[in-house]
C-alpha positions in Angstrom: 260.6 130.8 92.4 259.8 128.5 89.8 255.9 128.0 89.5 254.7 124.7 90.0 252.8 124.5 87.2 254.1 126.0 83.7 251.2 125.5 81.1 250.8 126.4 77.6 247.1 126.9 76.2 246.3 125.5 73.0 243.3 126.6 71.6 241.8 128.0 68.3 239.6 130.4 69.8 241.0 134.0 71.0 238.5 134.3 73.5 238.5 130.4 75.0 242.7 131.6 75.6 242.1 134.4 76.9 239.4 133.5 79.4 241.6 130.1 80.7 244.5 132.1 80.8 242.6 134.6 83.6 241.3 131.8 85.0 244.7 129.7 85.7 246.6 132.9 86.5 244.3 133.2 89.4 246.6 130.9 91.3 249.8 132.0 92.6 252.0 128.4 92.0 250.4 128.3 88.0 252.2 130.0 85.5 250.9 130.6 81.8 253.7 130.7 79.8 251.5 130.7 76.2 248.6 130.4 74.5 248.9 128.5 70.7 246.2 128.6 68.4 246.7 125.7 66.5 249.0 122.7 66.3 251.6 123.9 63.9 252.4 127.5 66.5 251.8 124.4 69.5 254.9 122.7 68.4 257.2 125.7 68.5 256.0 127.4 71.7 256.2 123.7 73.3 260.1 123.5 72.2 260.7 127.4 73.4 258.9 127.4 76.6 259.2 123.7 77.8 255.8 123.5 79.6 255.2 120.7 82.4 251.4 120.9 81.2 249.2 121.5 78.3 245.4 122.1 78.0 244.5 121.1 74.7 241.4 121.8 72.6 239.7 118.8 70.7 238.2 121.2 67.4 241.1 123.1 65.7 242.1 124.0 62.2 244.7 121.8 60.6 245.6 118.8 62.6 243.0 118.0 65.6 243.7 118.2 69.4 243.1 114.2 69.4 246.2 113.4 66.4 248.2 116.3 67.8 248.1 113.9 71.5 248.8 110.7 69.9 251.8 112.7 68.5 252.8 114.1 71.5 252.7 111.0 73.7 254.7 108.9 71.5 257.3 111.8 70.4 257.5 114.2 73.5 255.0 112.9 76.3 253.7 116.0 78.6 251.0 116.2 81.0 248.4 117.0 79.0 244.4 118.1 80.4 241.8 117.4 77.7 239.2 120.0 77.3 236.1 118.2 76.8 232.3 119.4 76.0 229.3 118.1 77.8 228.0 116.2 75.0 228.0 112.5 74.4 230.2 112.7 70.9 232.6 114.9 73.8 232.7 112.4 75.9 233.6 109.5 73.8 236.4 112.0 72.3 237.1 112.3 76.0 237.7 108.8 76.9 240.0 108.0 73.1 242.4 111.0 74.9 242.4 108.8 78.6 243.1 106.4 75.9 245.9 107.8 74.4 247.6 109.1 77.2 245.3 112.4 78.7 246.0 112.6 81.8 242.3 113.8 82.8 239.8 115.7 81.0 237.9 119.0 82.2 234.9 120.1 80.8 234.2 123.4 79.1 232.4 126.1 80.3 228.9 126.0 78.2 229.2 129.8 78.0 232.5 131.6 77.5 231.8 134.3 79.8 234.4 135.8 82.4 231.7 134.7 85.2 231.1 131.2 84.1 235.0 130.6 83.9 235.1 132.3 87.2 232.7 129.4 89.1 235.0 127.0 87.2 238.5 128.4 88.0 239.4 126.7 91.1 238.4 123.1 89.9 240.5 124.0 86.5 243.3 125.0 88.7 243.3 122.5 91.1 243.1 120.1 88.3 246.4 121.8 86.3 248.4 121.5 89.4 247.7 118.1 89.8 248.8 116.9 86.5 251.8 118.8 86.7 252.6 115.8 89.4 252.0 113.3 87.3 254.1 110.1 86.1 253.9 109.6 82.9 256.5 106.6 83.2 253.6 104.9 85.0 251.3 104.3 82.2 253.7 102.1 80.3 254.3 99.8 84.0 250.7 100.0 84.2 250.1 97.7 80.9 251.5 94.0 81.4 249.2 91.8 80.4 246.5 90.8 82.8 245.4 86.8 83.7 242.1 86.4 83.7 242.5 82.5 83.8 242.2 81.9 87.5 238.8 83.7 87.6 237.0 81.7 85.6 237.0 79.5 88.8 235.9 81.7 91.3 233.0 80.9 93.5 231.4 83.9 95.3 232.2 83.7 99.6 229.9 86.9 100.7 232.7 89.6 100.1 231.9 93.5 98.5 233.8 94.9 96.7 235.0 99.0 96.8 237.0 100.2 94.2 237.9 103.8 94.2 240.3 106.6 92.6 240.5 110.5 91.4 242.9 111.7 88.2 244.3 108.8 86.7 242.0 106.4 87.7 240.5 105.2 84.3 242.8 103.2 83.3 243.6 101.2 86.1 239.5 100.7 87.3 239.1 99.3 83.9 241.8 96.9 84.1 240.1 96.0 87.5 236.5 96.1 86.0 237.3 94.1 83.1 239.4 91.4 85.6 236.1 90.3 87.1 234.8 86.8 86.6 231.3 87.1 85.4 229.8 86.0 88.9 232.2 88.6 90.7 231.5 89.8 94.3 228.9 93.0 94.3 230.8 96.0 93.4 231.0 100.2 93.7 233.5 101.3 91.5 233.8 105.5 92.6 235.7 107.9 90.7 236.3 111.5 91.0 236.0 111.8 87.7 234.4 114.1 84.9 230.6 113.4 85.1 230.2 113.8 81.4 232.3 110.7 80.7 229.9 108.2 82.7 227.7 107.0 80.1 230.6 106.3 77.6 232.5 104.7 80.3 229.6 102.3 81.1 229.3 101.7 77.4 232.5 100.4 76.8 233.2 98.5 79.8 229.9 96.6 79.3 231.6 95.7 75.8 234.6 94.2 77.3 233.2 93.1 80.8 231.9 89.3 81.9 230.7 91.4 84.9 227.1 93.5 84.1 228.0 97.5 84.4 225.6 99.6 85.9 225.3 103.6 86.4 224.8 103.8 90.4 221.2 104.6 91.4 220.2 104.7 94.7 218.4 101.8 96.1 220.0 100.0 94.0 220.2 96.4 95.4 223.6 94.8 95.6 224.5 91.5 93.8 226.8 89.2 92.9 227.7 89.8 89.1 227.1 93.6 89.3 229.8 96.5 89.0 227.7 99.8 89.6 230.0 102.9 88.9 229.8 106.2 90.5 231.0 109.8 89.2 228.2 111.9 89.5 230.0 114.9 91.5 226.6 115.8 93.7 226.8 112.1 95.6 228.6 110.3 97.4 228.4 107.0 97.4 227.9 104.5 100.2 226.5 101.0 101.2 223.3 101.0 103.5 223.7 97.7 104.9 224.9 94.0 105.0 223.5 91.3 104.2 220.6 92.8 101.3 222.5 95.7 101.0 221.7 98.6 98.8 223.2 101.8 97.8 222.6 104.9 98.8 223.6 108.3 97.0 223.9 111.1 99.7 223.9 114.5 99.3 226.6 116.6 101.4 229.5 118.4 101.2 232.6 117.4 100.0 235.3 115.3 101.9 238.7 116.1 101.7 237.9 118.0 98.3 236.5 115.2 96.6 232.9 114.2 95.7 232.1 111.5 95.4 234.3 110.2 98.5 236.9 107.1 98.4 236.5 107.8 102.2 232.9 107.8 102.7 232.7 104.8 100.6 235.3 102.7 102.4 234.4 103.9 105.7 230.7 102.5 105.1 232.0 99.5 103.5 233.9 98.7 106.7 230.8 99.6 109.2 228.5 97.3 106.8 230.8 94.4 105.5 233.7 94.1 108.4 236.3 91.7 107.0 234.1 90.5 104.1 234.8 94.4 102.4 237.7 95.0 100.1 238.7 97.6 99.4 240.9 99.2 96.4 242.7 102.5 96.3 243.8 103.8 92.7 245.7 106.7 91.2 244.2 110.3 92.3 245.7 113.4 93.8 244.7 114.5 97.6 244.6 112.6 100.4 240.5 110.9 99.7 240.7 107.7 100.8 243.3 107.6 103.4 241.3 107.6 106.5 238.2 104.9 105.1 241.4 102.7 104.1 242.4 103.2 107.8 238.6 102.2 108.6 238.5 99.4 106.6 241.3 97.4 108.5 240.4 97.8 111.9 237.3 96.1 110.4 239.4 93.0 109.2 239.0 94.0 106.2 241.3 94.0 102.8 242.7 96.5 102.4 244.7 96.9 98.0 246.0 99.4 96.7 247.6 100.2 93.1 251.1 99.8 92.7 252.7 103.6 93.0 255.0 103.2 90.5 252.2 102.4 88.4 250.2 105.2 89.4 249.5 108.6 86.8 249.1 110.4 90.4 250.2 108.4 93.1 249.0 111.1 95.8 245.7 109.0 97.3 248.1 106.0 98.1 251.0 107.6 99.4 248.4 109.1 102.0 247.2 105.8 102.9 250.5 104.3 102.9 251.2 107.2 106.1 248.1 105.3 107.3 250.3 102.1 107.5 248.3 100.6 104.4 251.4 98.9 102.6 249.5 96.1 100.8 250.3 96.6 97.1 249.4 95.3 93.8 250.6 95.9 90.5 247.2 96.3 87.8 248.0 92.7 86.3 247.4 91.3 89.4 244.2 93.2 90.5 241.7 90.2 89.2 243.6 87.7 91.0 243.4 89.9 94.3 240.0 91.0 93.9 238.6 87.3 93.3 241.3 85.4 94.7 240.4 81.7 94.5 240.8 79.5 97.0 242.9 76.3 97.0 240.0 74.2 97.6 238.0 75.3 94.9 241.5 75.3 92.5 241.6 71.7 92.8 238.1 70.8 92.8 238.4 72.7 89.2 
C-alpha cells in the first residue's frame, strides 16, 4: 500500500536528516523516500523518487532553501513544509516561504537530540501528512484582485468579528485583514499556526492594514478599529462578554487537536454576540471549527466560510459544510462580506 505521505528531506546537515527521518518514520502512512543534502542532489532525487512532500532547510551550501522554493513553485510545485528557527530573522524567512508558496512552516528543534525530536515527532508528522493533502491549484484561485472600494463607506452596526484557520490560513486571513475598513467591527483573528511567526505577521499586516493589528492579550478590551491576532499554542482564545467585551486567553487542553480553537472561539462568539457575531472559517486540516460554526447559527449568527476550491487545505470547511454550513465566499469577496454596507448608508455616500 502506497503511504500517504512520500517525503524527501532536504537538508545540509547529516545529523538534522537523520534525526527527521526517525522522527517521520515513526508513523505508519509516512514514507521517507530520501534525504538531499543540498539543492543540486535535491533536484535529481525529486525527479527519481517523485515525492508528494518536501521538508526543506532555509541555510544550505550553494543555492538557499528560500531560491531553491521559488524555483520549485514556478517549475515543478510540491507540497513543501518550511523548516523554520525560533528567531525573529527565522521568522520573517518563514513568512517570504508562506509567501512564495510554503505550505506551512515547522520550527526546528533548538537541540538536535533524538529526545527533543522525539517530543516534536507527532506535531512534525501530523503536519507532513497534512500537506500531503494539500491544493496547490488553490493558491492561484485564491489571488483575484480584492475591492476594497465599498468599505470605505462602512459604518460600524455592533457586529464582532471571528476569523479563524490552521495550515494554509496565512494567506487568506491576510487578504481578510487587509480588507478591513479602518473603522472595522472588533476583531479575533485565530490561527493554528507556528507561534514563532506572530510578531512578523503583526509587523507586516500593520504595514498594509487601515485596521490597527494587535498581538492578543488577555483583557484586552474589544473595539471597533482593532484586529487582535492569536497563535500562541498554550491559549485559546475566546470573548468574555457583550457589550464591553474583552478577551480572555484560557489555558486547557486542546480541542479537536488544535490550540488555539476555531471552536472555542466561535462557540463563545455565539454565546456572547448571538446574531451580531460573524464568523469566518479558513483553510486548515481537521475538523476545528465545525461544531462553533454549528454554534454560531443557531445564535442567528453569520456564519462565512473560504471558498474550497480556494483552500491550501480545505479539511476545516468540508467538516463544517457536514454541519450544513454552505455559505461561501471566494477571498476577493471577504471585505465586502465581513463589512457589508448597507443600501442606506450606499446612497447616503
Amino acid at each position: 500500500m502506497t503511504a500517504a505521505a512520500r517525503v524527501l528531506i532536504v537538508d545540509d546537515s547529516i545529523t538534522m536528516r537523520a534525526l527527521f527521518t526517525s522522527a517521520l518514520e515513526k508513523d505508519k502512512n509516512i514514507e521517507v523516500l530520501g534525504a538531499a543534502r543540498d539543492v543540486i542532489e535535491a533536484r535529481e532525487l525529486i525527479a527519481e523518487l517523485r515525492p508528494n512532500v518536501l521538508t526543506l532547510d532555509v541555510e544550505m551550501p550553494g543555492m538557499n532553501g528560500i531560491d531553491f522554493l521559488a524555483e520549485l513553485m514556478a517549475e515543478r510545485p510540491i507540497p513543501v513544509v518550511m523548516l523554520s528557527t525560533l528567531t525573529q530573522k527565522g521568522a520573517d524567512i518563514s513568512l517570504r516561504a508562506i509567501e512564495l508558496g510554503a505550505v506551512d512552516c515547522f520550527p526546528k528543534p533548538q537541540k538536535a537530540t533524538a529526545e527533543e525530536f522525539a517530543k516534536i515527532s507527532g506535531k512534525l508528522c501530523k503536519t507532513v501528512l497534512t500537506a500531503a493533502r494539500t491544493n496547490l491549484e488553490a493558491r492561484s484561485k485564491a489571488k483575484d484582485a480584492v475591492d476594497l472600494s465599498a468599505s470605505f463607506n462602512y459604518r460600524w452596526n455592533g457586529q464582532v468579528l471571528a476569523i479563524a484557520g490552521g495550515m494554509g490560513s496565512i494567506d487568506p486571513a491576510t487578504v481578510a485583514v487587509t480588507s478591513l475598513p479602518t473603522n472595522c467591527p472588533p476583531t479575533i483573528v485565530s490561527l493554528a499556526i507556528d507561534e514563532a511567526l506572530t510578531a512578523s505577521l503583526v509587523a507586516n499586516l500593520n504595514k498594509d492594514c487601515r485596521a490597527q493589528i494587535k498581538i492578543a492579550e488577555d483583557g484586552a478590551l474589544l473595539e471597533p478599529g482593532i484586529v487582535h491576532v492569536a497563535v500562541d499554542p498554550r491559549f485559546h482564545v475566546v470573548i468574555d462578554s457583550w457589550p464591553n467585551g474583552r478577551i480572555r486567553l484560557v489555558e486547557r487542553d486542546p480541542v479537536n487537536g488544535a490550540r488555539p480553537s476555531a471552536d472555542l472561539l466561535l462557540a463563545s462568539l455565539a454565546r456572547t454576540v448571538g446574531a451580531k457575531g460573524v464568523g469566518l472559517l479558513l483553510s486548515g486540516g481537521g475538523e476545528d471549527g465545525a461544531a462553533g460554526m454549528a454554534a454560531l447559527r443557531a445564535g442567528e449568527g453569520t456564519c462565512l466560510l473560504q471558498s474550497p476550491d480556494t483552500a491550501l487545505i480545505p479539511e476545516m470547511i468540508g467538516a463544517a459544510v457536514a454541519k450544513g454550513i454552505m455559505n461561501f465566499v471566494a477571498p476577493a469577496d471577504f471585505g465586502a462580506r465581513l463589512c457589508p454596507v448597507d443600501e442606506a448608508t450606499q446612497n447616503a455616500a
